[in-house]
N, C-alpha and C positions, 0 to 999 in steps of 0.2 A: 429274417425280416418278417414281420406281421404284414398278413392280408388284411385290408380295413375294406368297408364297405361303403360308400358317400349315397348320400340321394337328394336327388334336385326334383322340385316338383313343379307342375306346368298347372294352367287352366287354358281351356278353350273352351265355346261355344260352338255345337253343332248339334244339326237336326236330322233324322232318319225315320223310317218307313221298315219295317218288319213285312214282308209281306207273306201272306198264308198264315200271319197268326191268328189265332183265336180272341184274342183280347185287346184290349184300346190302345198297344203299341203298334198294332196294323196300319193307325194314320199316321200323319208325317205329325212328329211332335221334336222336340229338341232338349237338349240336355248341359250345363254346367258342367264340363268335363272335369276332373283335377286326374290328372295322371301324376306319379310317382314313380321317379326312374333311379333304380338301386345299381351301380355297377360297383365292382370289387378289382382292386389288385395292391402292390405295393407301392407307401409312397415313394417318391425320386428320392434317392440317396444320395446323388451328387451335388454339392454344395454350393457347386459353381452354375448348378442349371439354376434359371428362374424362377422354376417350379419346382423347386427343393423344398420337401416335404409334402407333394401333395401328390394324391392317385393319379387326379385328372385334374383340370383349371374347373372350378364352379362355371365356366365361361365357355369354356372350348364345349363343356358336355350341353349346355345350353344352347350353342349353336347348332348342334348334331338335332338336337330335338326339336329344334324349334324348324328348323329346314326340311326335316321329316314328316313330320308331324304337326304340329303346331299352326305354323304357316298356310301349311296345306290344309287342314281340316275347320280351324277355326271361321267361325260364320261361313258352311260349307251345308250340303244338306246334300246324305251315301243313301244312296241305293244300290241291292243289288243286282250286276247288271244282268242277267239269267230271269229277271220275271218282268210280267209286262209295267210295273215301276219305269220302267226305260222312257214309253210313251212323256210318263209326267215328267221326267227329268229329262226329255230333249220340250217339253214346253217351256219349263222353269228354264234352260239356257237361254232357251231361244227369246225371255224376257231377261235376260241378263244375270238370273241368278247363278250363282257357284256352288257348281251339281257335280259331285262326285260317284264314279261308277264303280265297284268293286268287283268281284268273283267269288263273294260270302255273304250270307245272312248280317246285316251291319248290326250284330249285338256286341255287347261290351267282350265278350268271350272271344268273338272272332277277329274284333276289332282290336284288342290287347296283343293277341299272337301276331299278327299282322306289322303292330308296331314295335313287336320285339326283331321282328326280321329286318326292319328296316333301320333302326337303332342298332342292334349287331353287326351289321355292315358297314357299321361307320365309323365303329368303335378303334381307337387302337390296338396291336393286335396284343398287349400286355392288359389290357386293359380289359375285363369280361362282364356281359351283362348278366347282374344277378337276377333282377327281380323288375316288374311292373306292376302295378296297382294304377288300373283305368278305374274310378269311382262315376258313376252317372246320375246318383242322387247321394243323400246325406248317410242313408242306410243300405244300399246298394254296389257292388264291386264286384270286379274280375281282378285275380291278379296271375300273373305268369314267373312261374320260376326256374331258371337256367337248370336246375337241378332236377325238373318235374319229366323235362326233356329233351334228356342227355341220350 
């Protein structure tokens, strides 16, 4: 039986704060996410399951993401929680907004790994995550591969 590879792709909106960089991603600006989530294994063989022929449900893998991910970060505005960014992001709650704290630099590099761990954990266990591709502008990416580290 052939390993085949599927990918479902997400969008969310959210905004972040670099803080100690050097350059105009130091202020809180925001970004058009499109994530790309690649998992790999074989399709179901058994003809009587429901999901005879496919890896995963286009559906089930989209709740995994969306529940992780998605939900949680879209119209969401990371900081990380380790530098004084904390101050603004208990002001921004404290006016209602949806302030996420982390324990990383919120760049697309850390923030791609981050959602691999959390997407791996949710995974079935036939079922393995290949790859991510977080994109944060048109020309711009991180992506993560199950293979980079192993």
């Amino acid at each position: 039986m052939s390993n085949i590879r599927i990918t479902k792709q997400f969008s969310f909106e959210t905004g972040h704060a670099l803080y100690g960089y050097d350059g105009k991603c130091k202020n809180v600006h925001g970004h058009s996410y499109k994530l790309s989530v690649t998992v790999i294994g074989q399709p179901i063989s058994d003809n009587t399951n429901v999901k005879f022929g496919m890896v995963i449900d286009f559906s089930d893998l989209k709740k995994i993401v969306k529940e992780e991910i998605v939900d949680i970060f879209d119209h969401a505005t990371v900081f990380n929680k380790n530098t004084p960014h904390v101050e603004l992001a208990n002001e921004l709650k404290n006016r209602g907004h949806h302030v996420i704290l982390v324990d990383y630099q919120p760049t697309s590099e850390k923030m791609v790994t981050d959602f691999a761990q959390k997407i791996k954990s949710r995974l079935p266990n036939d079922i393995k995550l290949h790859s991510l591709k977080l994109q944060e502008t048109d020309t711009s990416f991180a992506e993560w591969y199950a293979s980079d580290n192993e």
